[in-house]
N, CA, C and O atoms as a Tripos MOL2 file, in Angstrom:
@<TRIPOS>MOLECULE
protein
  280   279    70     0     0
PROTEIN
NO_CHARGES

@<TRIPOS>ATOM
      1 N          18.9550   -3.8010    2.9490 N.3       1 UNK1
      2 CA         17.7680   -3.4870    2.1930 C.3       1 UNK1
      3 C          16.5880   -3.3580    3.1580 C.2       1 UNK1
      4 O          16.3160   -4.2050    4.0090 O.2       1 UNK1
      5 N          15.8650   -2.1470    2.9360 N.am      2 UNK2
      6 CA         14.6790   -2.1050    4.0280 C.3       2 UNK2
      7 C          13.3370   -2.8580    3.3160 C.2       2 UNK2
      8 O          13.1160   -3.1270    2.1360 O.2       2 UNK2
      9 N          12.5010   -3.0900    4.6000 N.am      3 UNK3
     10 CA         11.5270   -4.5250    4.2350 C.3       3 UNK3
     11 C           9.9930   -3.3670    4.6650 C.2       3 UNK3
     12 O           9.5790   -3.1480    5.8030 O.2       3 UNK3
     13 N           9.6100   -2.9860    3.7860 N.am      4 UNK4
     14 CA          7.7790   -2.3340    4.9980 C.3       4 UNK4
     15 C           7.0950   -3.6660    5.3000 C.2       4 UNK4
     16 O           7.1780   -4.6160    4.5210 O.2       4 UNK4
     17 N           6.5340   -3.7050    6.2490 N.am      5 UNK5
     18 CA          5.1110   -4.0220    6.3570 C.3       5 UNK5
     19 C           3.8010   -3.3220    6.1640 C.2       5 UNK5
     20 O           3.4150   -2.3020    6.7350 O.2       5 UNK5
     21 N           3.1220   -4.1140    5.1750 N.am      6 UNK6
     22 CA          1.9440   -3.1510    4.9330 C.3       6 UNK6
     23 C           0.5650   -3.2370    5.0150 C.2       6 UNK6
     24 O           0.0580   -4.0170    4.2080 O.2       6 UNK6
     25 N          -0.1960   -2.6400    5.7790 N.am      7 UNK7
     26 CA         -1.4270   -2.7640    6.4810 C.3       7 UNK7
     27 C          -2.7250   -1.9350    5.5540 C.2       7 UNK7
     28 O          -3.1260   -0.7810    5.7090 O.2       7 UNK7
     29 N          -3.1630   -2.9110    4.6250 N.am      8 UNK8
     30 CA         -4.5690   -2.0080    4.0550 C.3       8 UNK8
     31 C          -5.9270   -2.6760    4.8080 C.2       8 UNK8
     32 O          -6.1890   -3.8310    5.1420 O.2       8 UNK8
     33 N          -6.6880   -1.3590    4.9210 N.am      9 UNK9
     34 CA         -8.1740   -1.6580    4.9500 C.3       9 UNK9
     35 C          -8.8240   -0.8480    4.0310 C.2       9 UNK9
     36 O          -8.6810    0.3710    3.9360 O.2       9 UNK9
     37 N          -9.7660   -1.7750    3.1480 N.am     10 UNK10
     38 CA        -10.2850   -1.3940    2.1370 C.3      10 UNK10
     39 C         -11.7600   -0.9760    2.8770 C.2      10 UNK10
     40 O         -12.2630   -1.0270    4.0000 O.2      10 UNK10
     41 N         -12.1440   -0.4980    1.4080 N.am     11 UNK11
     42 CA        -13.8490    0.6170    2.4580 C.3      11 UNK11
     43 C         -14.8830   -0.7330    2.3390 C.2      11 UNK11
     44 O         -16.0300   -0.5760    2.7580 O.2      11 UNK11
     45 N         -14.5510   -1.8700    1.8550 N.am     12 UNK12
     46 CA        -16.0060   -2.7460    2.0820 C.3      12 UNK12
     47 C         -15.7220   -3.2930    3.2280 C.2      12 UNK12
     48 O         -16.6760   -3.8160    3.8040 O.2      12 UNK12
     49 N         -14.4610   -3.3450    3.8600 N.am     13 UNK13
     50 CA        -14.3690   -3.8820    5.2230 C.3      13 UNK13
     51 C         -13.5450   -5.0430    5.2730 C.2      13 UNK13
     52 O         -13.2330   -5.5850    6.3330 O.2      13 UNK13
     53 N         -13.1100   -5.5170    3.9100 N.am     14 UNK14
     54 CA        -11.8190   -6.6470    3.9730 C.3      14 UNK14
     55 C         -10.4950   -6.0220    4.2900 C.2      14 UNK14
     56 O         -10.5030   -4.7940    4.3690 O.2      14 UNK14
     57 N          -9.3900   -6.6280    4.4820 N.am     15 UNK15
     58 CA         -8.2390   -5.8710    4.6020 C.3      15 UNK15
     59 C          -7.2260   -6.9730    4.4270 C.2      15 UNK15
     60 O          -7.4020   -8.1890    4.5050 O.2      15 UNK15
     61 N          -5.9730   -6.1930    4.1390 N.am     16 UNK16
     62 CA         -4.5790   -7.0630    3.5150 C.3      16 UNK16
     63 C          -3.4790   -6.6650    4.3330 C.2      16 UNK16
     64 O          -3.1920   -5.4890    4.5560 O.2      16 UNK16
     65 N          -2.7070   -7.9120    4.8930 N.am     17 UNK17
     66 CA         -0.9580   -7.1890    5.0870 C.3      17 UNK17
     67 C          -0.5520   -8.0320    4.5100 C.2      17 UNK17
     68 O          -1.0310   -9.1540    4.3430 O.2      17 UNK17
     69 N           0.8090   -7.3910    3.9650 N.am     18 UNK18
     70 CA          1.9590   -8.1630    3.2020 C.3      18 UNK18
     71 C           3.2230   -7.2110    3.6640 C.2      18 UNK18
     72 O           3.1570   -6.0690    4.1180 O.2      18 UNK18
     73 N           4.3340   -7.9730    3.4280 N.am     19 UNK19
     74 CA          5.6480   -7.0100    3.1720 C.3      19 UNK19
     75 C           6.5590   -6.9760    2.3690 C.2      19 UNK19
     76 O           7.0810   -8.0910    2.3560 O.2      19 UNK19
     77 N           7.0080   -6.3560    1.7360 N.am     20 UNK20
     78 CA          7.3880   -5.7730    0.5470 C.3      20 UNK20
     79 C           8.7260   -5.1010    0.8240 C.2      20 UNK20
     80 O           9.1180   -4.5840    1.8710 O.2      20 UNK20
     81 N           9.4160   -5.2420   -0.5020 N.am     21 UNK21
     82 CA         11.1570   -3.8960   -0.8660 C.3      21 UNK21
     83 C          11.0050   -2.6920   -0.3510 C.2      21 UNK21
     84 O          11.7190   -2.0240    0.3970 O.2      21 UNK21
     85 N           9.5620   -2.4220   -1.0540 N.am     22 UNK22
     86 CA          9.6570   -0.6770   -1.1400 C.3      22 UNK22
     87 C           8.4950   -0.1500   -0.5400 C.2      22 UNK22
     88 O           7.4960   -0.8640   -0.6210 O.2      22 UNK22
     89 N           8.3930    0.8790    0.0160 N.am     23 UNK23
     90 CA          7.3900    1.0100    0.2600 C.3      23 UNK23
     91 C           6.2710    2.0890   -0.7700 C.2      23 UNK23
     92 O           6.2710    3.2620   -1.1420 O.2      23 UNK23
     93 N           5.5820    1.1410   -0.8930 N.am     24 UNK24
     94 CA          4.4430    1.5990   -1.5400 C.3      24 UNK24
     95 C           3.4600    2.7730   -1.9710 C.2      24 UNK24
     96 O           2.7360    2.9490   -2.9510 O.2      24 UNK24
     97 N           3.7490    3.5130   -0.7990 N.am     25 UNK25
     98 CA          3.4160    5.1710   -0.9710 C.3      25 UNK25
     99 C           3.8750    5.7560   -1.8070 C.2      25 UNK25
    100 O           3.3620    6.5600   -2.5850 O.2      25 UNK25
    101 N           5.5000    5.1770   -1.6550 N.am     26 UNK26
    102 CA          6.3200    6.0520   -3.1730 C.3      26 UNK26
    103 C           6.2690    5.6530   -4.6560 C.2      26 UNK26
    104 O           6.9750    5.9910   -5.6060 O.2      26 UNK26
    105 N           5.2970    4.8920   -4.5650 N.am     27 UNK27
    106 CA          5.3880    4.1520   -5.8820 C.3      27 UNK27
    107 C           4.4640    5.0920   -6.8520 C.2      27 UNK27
    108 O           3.4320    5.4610   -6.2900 O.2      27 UNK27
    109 N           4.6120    5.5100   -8.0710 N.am     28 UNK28
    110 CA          3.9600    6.3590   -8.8250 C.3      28 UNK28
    111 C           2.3660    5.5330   -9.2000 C.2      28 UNK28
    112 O           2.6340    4.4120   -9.6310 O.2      28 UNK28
    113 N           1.1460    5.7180   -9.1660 N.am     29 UNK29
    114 CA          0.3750    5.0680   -9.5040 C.3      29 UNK29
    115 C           0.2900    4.7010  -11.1440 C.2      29 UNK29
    116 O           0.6970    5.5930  -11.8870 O.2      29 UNK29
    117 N          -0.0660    3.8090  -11.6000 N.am     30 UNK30
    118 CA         -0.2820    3.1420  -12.9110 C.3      30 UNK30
    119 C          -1.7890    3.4380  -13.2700 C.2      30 UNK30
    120 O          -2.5320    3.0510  -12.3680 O.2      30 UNK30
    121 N          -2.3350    3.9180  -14.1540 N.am     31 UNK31
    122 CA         -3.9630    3.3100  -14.7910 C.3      31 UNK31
    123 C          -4.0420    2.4010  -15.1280 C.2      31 UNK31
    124 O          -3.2690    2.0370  -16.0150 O.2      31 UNK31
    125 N          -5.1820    1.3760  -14.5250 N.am     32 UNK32
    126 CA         -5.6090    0.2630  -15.0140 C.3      32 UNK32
    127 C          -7.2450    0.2620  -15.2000 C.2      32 UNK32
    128 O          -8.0520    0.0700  -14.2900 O.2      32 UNK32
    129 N          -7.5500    0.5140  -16.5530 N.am     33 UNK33
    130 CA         -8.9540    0.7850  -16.5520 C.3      33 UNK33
    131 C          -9.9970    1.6910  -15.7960 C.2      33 UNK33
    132 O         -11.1830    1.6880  -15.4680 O.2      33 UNK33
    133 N          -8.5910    2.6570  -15.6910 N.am     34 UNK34
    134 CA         -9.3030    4.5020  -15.2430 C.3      34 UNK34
    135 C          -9.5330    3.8500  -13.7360 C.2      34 UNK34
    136 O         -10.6500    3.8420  -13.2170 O.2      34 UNK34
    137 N          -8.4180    3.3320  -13.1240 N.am     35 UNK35
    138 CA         -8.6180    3.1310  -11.4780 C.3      35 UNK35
    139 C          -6.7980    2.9260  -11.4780 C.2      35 UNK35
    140 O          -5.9930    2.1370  -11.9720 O.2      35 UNK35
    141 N          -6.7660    3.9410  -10.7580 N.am     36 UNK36
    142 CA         -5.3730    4.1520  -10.0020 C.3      36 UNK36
    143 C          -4.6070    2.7680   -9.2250 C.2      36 UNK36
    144 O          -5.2040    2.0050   -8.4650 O.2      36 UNK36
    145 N          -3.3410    2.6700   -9.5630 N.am     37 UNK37
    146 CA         -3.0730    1.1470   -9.0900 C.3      37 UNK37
    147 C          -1.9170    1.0600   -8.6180 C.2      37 UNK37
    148 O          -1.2380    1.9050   -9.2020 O.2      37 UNK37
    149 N          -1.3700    0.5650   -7.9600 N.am     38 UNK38
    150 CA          0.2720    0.2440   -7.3740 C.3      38 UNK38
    151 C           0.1600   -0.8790   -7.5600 C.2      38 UNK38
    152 O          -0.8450   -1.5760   -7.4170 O.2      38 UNK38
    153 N           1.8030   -1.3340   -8.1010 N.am     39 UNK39
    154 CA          2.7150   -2.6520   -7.7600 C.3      39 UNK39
    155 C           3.3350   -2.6950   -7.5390 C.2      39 UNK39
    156 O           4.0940   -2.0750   -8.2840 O.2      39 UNK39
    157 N           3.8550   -3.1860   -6.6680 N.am     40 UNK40
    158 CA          5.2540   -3.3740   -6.1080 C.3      40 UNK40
    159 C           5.9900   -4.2730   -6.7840 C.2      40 UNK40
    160 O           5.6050   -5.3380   -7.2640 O.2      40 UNK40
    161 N           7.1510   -3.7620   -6.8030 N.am     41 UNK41
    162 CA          8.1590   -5.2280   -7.0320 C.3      41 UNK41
    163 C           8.4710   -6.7330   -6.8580 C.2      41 UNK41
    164 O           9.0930   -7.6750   -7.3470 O.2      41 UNK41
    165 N           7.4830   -6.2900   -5.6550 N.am     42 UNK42
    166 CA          7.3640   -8.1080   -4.8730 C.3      42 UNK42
    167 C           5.9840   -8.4380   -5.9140 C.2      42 UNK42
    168 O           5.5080   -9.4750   -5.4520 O.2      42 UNK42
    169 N           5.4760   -8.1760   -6.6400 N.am     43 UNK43
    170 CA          3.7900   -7.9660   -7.5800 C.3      43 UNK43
    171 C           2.5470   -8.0690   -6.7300 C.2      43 UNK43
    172 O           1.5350   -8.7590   -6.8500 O.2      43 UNK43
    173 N           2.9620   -7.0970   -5.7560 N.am     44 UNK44
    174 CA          1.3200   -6.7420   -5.0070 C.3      44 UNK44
    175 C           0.7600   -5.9720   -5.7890 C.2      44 UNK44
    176 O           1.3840   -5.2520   -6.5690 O.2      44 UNK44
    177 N          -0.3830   -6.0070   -5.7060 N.am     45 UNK45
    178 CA         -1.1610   -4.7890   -6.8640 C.3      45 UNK45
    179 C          -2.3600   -4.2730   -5.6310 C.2      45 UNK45
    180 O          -2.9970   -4.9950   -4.8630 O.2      45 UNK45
    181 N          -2.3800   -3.2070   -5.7290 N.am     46 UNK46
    182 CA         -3.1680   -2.2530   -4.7320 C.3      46 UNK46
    183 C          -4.3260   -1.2250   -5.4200 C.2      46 UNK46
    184 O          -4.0270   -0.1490   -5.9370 O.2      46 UNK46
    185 N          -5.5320   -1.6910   -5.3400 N.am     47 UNK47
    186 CA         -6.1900   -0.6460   -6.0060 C.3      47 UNK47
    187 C          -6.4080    0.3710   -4.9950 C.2      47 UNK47
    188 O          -6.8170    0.0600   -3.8770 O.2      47 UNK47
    189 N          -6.0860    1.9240   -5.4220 N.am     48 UNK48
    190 CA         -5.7940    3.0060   -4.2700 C.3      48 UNK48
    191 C          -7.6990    3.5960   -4.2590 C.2      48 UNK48
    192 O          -8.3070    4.1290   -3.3300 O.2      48 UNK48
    193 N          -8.1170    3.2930   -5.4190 N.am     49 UNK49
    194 CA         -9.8230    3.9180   -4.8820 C.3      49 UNK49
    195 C         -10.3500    3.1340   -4.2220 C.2      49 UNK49
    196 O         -11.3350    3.5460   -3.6100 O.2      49 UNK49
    197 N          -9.9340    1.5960   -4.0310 N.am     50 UNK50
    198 CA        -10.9200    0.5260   -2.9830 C.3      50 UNK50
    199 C         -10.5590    0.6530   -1.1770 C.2      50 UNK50
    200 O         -11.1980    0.2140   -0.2210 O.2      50 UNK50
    201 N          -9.1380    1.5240   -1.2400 N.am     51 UNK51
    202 CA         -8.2710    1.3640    0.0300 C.3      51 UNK51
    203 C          -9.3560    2.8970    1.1110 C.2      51 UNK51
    204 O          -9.7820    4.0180    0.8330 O.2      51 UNK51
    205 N          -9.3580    2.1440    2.1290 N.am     52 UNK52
    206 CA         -9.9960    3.3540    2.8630 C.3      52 UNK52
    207 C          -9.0250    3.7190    3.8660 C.2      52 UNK52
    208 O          -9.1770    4.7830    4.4640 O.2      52 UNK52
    209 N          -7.5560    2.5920    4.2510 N.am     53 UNK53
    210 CA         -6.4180    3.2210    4.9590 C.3      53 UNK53
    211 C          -5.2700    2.3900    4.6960 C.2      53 UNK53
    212 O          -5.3610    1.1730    4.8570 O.2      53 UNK53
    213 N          -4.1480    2.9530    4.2890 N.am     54 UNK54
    214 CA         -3.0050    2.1620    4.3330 C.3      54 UNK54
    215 C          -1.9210    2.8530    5.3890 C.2      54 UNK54
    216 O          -1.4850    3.9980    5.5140 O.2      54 UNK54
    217 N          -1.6810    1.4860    6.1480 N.am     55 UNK55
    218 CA         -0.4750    2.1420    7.1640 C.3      55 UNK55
    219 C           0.9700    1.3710    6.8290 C.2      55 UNK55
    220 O           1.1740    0.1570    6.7960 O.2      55 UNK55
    221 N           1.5960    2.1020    6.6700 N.am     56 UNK56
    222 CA          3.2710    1.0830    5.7950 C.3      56 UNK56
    223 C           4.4060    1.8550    7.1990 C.2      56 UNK56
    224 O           4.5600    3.0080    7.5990 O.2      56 UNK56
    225 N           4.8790    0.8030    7.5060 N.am     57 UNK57
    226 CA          5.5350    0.3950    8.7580 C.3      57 UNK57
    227 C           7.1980   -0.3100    8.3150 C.2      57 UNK57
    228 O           7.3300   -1.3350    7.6470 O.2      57 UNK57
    229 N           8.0350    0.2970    8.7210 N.am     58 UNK58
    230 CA          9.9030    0.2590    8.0490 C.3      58 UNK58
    231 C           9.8980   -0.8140    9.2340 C.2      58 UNK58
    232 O           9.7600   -0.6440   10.4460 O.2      58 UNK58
    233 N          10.0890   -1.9410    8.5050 N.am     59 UNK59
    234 CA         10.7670   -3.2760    9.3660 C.3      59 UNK59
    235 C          11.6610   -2.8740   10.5140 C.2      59 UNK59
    236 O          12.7040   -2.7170    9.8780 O.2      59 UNK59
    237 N          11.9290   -2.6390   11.5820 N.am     60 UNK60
    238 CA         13.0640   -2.4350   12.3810 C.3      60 UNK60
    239 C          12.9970   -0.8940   12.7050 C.2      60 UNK60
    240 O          13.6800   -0.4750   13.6390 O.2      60 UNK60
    241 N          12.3880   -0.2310   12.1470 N.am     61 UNK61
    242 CA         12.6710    1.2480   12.7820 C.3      61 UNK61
    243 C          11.0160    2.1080   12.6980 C.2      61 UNK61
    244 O          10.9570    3.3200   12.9050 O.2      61 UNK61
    245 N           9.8310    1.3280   12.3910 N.am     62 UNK62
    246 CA          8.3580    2.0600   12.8730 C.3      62 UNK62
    247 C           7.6780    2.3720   11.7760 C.2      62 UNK62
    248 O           8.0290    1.9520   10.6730 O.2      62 UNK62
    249 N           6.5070    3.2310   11.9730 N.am     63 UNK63
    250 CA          6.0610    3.6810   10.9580 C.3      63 UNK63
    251 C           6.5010    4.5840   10.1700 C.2      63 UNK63
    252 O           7.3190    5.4020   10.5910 O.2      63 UNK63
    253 N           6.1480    4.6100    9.1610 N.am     64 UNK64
    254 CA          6.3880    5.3970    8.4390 C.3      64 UNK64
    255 C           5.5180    6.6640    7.2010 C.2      64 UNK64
    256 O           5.9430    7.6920    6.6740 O.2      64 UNK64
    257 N           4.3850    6.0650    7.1350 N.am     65 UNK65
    258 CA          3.5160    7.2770    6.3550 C.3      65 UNK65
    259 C           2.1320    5.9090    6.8220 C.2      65 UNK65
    260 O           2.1790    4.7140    7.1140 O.2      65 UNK65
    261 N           0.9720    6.9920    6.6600 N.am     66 UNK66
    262 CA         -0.4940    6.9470    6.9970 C.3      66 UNK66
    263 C          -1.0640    7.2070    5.8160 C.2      66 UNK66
    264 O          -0.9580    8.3670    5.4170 O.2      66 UNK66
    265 N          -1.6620    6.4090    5.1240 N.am     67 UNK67
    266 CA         -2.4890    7.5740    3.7070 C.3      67 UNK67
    267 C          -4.0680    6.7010    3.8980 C.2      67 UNK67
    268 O          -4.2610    5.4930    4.0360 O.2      67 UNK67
    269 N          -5.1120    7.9130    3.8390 N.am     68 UNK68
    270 CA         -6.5440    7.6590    4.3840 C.3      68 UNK68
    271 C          -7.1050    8.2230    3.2330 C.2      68 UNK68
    272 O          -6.6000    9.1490    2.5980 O.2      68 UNK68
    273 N          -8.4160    7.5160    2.9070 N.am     69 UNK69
    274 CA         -9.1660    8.1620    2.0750 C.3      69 UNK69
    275 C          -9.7920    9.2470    2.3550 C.2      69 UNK69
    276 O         -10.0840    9.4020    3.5410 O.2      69 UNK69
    277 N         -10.1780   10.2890    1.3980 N.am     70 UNK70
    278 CA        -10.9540   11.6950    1.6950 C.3      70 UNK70
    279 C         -12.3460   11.2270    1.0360 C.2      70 UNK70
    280 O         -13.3080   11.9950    1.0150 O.2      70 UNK70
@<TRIPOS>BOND
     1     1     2 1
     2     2     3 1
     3     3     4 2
     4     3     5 am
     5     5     6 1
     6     6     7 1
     7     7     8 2
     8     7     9 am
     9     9    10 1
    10    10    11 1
    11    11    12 2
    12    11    13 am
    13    13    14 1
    14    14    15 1
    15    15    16 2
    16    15    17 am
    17    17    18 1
    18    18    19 1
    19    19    20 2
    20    19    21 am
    21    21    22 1
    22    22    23 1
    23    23    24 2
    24    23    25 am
    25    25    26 1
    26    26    27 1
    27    27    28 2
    28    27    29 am
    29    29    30 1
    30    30    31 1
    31    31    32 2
    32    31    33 am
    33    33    34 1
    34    34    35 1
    35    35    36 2
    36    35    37 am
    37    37    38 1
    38    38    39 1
    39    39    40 2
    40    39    41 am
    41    41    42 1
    42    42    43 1
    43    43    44 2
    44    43    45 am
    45    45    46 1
    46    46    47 1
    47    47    48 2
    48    47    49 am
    49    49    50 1
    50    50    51 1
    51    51    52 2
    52    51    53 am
    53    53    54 1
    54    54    55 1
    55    55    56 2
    56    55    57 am
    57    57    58 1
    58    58    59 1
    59    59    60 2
    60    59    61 am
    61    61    62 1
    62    62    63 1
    63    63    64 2
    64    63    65 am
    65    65    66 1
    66    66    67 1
    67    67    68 2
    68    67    69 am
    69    69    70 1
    70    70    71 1
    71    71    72 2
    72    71    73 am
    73    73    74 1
    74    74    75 1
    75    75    76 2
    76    75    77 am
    77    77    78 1
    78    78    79 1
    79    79    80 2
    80    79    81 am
    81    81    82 1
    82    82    83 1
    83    83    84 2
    84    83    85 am
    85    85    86 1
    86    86    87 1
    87    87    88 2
    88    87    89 am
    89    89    90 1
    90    90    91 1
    91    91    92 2
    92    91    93 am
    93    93    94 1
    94    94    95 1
    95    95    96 2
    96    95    97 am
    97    97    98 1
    98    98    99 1
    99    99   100 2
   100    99   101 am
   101   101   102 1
   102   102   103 1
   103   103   104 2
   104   103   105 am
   105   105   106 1
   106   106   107 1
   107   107   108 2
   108   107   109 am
   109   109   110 1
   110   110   111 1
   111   111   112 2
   112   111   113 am
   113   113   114 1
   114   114   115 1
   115   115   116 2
   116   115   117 am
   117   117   118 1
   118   118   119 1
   119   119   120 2
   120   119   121 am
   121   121   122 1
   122   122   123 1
   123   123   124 2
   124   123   125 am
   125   125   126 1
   126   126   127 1
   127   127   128 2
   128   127   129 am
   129   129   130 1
   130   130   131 1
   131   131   132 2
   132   131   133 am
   133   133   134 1
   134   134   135 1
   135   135   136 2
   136   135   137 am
   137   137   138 1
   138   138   139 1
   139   139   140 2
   140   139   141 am
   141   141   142 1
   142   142   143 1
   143   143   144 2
   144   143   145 am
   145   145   146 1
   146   146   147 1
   147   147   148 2
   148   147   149 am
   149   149   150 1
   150   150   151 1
   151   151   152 2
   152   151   153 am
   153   153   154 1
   154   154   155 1
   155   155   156 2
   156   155   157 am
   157   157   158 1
   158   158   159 1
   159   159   160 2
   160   159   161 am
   161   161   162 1
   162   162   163 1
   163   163   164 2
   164   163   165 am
   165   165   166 1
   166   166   167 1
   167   167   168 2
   168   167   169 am
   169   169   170 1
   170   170   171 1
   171   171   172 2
   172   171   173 am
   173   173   174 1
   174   174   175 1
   175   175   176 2
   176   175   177 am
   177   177   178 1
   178   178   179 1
   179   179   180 2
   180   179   181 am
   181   181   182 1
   182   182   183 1
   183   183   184 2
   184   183   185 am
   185   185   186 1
   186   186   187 1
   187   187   188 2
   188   187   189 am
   189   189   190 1
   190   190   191 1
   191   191   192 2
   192   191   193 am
   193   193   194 1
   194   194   195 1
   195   195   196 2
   196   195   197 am
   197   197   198 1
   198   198   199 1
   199   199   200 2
   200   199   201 am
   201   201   202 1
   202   202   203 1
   203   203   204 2
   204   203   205 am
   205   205   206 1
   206   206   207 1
   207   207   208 2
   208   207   209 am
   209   209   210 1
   210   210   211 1
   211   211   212 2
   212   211   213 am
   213   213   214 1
   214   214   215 1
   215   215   216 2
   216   215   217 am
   217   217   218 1
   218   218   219 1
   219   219   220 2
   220   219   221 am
   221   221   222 1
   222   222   223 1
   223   223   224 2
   224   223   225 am
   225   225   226 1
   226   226   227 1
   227   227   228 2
   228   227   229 am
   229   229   230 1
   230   230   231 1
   231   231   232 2
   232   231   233 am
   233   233   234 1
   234   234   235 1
   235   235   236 2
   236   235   237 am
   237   237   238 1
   238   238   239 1
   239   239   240 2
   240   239   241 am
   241   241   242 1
   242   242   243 1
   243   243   244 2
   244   243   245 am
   245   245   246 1
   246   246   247 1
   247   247   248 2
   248   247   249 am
   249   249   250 1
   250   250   251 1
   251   251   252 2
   252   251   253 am
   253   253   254 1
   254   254   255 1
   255   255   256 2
   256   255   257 am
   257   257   258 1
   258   258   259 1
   259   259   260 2
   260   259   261 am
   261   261   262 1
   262   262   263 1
   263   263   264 2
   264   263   265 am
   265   265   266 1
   266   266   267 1
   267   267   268 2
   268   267   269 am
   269   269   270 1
   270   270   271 1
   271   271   272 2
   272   271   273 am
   273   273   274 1
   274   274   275 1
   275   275   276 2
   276   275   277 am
   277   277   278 1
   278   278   279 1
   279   279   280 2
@<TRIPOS>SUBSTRUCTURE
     1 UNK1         2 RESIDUE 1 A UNK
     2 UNK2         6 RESIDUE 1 A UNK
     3 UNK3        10 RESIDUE 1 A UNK
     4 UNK4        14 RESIDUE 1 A UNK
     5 UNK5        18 RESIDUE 1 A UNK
     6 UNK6        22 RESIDUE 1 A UNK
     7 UNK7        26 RESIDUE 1 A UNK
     8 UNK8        30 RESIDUE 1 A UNK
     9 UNK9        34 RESIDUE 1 A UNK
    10 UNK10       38 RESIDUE 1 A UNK
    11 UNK11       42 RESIDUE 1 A UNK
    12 UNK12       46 RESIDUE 1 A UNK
    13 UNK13       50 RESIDUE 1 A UNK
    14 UNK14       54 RESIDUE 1 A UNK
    15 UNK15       58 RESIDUE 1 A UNK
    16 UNK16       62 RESIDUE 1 A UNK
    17 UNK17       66 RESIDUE 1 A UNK
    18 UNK18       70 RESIDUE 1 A UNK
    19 UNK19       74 RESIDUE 1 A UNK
    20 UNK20       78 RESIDUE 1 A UNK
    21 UNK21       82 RESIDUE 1 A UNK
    22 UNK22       86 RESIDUE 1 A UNK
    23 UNK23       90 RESIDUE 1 A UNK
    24 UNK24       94 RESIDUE 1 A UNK
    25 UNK25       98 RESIDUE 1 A UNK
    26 UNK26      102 RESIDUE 1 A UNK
    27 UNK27      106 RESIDUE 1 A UNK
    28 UNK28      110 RESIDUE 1 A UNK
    29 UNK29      114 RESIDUE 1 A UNK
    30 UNK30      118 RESIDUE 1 A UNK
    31 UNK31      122 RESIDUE 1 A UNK
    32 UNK32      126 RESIDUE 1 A UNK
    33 UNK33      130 RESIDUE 1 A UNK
    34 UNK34      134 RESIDUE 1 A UNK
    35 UNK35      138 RESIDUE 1 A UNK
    36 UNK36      142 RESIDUE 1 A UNK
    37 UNK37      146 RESIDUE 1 A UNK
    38 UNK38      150 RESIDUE 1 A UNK
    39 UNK39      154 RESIDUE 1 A UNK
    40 UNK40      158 RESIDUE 1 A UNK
    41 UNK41      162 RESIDUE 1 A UNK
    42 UNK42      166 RESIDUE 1 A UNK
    43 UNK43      170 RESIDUE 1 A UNK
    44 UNK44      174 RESIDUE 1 A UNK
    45 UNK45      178 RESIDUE 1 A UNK
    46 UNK46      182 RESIDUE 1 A UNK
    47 UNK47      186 RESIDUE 1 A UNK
    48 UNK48      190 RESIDUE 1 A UNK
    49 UNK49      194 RESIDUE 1 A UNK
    50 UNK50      198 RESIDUE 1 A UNK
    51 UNK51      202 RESIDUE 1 A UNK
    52 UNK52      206 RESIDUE 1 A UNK
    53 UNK53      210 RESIDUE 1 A UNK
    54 UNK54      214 RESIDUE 1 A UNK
    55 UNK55      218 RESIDUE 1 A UNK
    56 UNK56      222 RESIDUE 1 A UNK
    57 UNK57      226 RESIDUE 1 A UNK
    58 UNK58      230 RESIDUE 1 A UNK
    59 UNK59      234 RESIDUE 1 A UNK
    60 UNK60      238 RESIDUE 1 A UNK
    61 UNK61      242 RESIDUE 1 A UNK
    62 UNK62      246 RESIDUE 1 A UNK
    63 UNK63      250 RESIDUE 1 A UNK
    64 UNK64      254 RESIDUE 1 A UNK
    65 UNK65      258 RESIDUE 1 A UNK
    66 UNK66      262 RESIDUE 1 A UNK
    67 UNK67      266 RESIDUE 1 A UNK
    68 UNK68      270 RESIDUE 1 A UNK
    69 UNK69      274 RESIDUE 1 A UNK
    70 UNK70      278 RESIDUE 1 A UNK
């Protein structure tokens, strides 16, 4: 079973890692009060309009996707 590690920096300047089943990019977003949201299986919850970069990294074999705010 592959493990990401996952690296957010949000735009006020806090930031989160955790690691997780799946990785998170692929996860379809949810609405939660008209703000776009991920959870993972492990129950991280990610608000995608607060994130100003997420880098998700495959345990044992590198990165794997970059997603930046526009």
């Amino acid at each position: 079973m592959e493990k990401y590690s996952v690296y957010i920096l949000f735009k006020n300047g806090r930031d989160m890692q955790f690691e997780t089943v799946e990785n998170p990019l692929d996860i379809e977003p949810i609405q939660i009060n008209g703000i776009d949201m991920v959870i993972t299986k492990d129950k991280y919850v990610v608000n995608l309009l607060a994130a100003e970069r997420i880098e998700v990294v495959e345990i044992g074999n590198g990165l794997v996707d970059v997603l930046t705010a526009k």
